[in-house]
N, C-alpha and C positions, 0 to 999 in steps of 0.2 A: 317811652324811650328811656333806656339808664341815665344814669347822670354820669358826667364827665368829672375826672379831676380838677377841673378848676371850678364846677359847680360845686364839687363837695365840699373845698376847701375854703369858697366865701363865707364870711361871718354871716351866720344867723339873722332872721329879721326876727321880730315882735309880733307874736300872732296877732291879726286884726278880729275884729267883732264880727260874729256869725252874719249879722243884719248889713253889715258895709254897704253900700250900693254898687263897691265897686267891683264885688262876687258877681252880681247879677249879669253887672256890663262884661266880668269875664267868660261867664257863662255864655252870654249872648252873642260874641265874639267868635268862642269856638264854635259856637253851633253853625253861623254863617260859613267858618273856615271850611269848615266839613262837608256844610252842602255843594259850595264850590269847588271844594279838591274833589267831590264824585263826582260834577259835568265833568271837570277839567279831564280826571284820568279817562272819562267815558272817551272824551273826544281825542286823548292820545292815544289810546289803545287803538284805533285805525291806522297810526303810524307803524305798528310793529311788523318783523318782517316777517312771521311767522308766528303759527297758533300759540307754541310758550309763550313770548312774548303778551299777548292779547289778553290771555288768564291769567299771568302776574297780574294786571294791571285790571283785570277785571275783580281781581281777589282784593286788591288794596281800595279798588272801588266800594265794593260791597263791608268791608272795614269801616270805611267814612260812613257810610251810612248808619252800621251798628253804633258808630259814636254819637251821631247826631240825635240819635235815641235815646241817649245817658242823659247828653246835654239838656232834651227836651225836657225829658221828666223832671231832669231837675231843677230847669225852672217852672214847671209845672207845679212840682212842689213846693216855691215860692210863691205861688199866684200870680206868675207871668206870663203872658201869650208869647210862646219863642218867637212866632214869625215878625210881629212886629218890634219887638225888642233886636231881634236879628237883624232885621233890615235898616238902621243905623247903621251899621258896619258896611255897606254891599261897598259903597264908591272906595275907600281905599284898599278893597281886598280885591275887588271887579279890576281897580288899576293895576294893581301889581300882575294879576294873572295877564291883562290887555298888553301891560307891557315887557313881558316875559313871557309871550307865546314861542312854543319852543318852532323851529323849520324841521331837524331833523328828529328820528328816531332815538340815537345818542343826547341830543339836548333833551330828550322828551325825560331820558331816564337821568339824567344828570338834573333835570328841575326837581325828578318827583325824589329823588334821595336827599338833595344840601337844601332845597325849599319846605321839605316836610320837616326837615330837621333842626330849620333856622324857627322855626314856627312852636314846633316841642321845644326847643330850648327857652325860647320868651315864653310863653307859658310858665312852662315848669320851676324858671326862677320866682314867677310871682307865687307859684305852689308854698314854696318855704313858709309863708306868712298868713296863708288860708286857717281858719278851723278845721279840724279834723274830716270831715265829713265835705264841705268843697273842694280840700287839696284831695281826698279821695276820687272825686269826681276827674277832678283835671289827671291825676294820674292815671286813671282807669282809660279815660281817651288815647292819651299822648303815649300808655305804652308800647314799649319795641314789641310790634305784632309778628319781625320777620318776613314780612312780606316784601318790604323792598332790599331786601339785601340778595335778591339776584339780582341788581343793580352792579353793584360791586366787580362783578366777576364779568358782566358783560362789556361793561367801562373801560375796566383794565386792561381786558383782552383787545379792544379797540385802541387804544393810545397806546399798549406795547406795539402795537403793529405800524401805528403811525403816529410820527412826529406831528406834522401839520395837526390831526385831529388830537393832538395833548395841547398843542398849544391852542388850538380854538376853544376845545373844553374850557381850557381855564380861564381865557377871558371871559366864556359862558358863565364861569362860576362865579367869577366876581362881578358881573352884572344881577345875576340871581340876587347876592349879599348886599349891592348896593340899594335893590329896589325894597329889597325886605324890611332893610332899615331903614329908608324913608321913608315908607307906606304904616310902619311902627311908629315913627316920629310924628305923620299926620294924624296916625289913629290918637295917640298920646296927648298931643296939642288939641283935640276936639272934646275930649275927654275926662274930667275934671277929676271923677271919680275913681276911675282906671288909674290916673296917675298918681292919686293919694296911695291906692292899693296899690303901685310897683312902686312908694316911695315911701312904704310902711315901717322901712329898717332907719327912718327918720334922718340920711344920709342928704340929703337935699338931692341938689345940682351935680354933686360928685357921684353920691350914686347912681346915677345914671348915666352918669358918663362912666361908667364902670362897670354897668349893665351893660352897654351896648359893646365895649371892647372885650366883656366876657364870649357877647356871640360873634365876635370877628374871630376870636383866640378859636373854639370851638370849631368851626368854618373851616379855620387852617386845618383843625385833625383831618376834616372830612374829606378837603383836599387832595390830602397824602392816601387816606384811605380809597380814592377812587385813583390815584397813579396820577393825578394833575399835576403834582407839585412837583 
């Protein structure tokens, strides 16, 4: 995913040490996310009301998985077993999906556009401060594949039509924003390693309260870009 003006314009962190532990734990993070965003879209794509719909969401499925393939290897070429280093992760990523199952078709694509997106954004700030060669890694996942930006046009076309479904969206969305960032806050607090790596720009307590208002700010564009706002 590109970066946003307000990602480009935070100050710099300090690149950390290739060996961190806390690369691995990012590694291992993504790779869970990944394998759970392919059930997830597997089982929303029965929401759609027709065949386009089905293939978007089979194409962003088959995405997650090519990613989950980077991830492996690359901790493979650390000496890591993904799956048990992954499996850490399941209870706060399994919650946030449990408790953001979408009812409708609308919610389904409304999770998979501001939930994919809240997810590259945390990522891709910790990117800043990687070695060369893991911020590679996390880039190469998290880029804009285009796949869900027929999101966009389906959204809009939906809430231009109807009041009611702009205003349910949007409390959809900021339900999505709320759980993300507490399922973020759980992962962080369990996590000792993880949090030295997102607090490598040696900013303490502040920056993180800075991180996490960067992905509210973000959230807004997305907002506006589906006609919620």
């Amino acid at each position: 995913m590109s970066s946003t003006p307000e990602q480009a314009g935070r100050t710099a962190t300090a690149e950390v040490a290739a060996e961190h532990p806390g690369v691995v734990e990012l590694f291992a993070l993504l790779a869970y996310g990944e394998v759970a965003a392919f059930y997830r879209l597997t089982d929303e794509a029965r929401m759609a009301p027709n065949l386009a719909g089905r293939i978007n969401m089979a194409s962003m499925a088959a995405a997650e998985i090519n990613h989950y393939e980077i991830l492996r290897d690359a901790l493979e070429k650390r000496g890591v077993d993904v799956v048990p280093a992954m499996t850490k992760f399941a209870s706060a990523l399994e919650n946030y999906h449990r408790l953001t199952t979408p009812s409708t078709w609308l919610e389904a694509l409304v999770k998979t556009y501001i939930g994919d997106a809240l997810a590259a954004d945390f990522y891709l700030e910790i990117a800043d401060a990687l070695p060369d060669e893991a911020a590679d890694v996390v880039r190469a996942v998290l880029s804009e594949t285009g796949h869900s930006q027929f999101v966009v046009a389906e959204v809009k076309a939906a809430v231009t039509a109807s009041d009611r479904q702009r205003h349910r969206l949007a409390l959809w969305s900021r339900r999505l924003l709320g759980e993300a960032i507490t399922q973020a806050q759980f992962v962080l607090a369990d996590r000792d390693d993880l949090v030295d790596l997102v607090l490598s720009g040696g900013g303490g307590l502040t920056q993180l309260t800075d991180f996490f208002e960067r992905l509210q700010t973000t959230h807004s564009t997305r907002i506006r870009e589906l006609g919620l706002a």
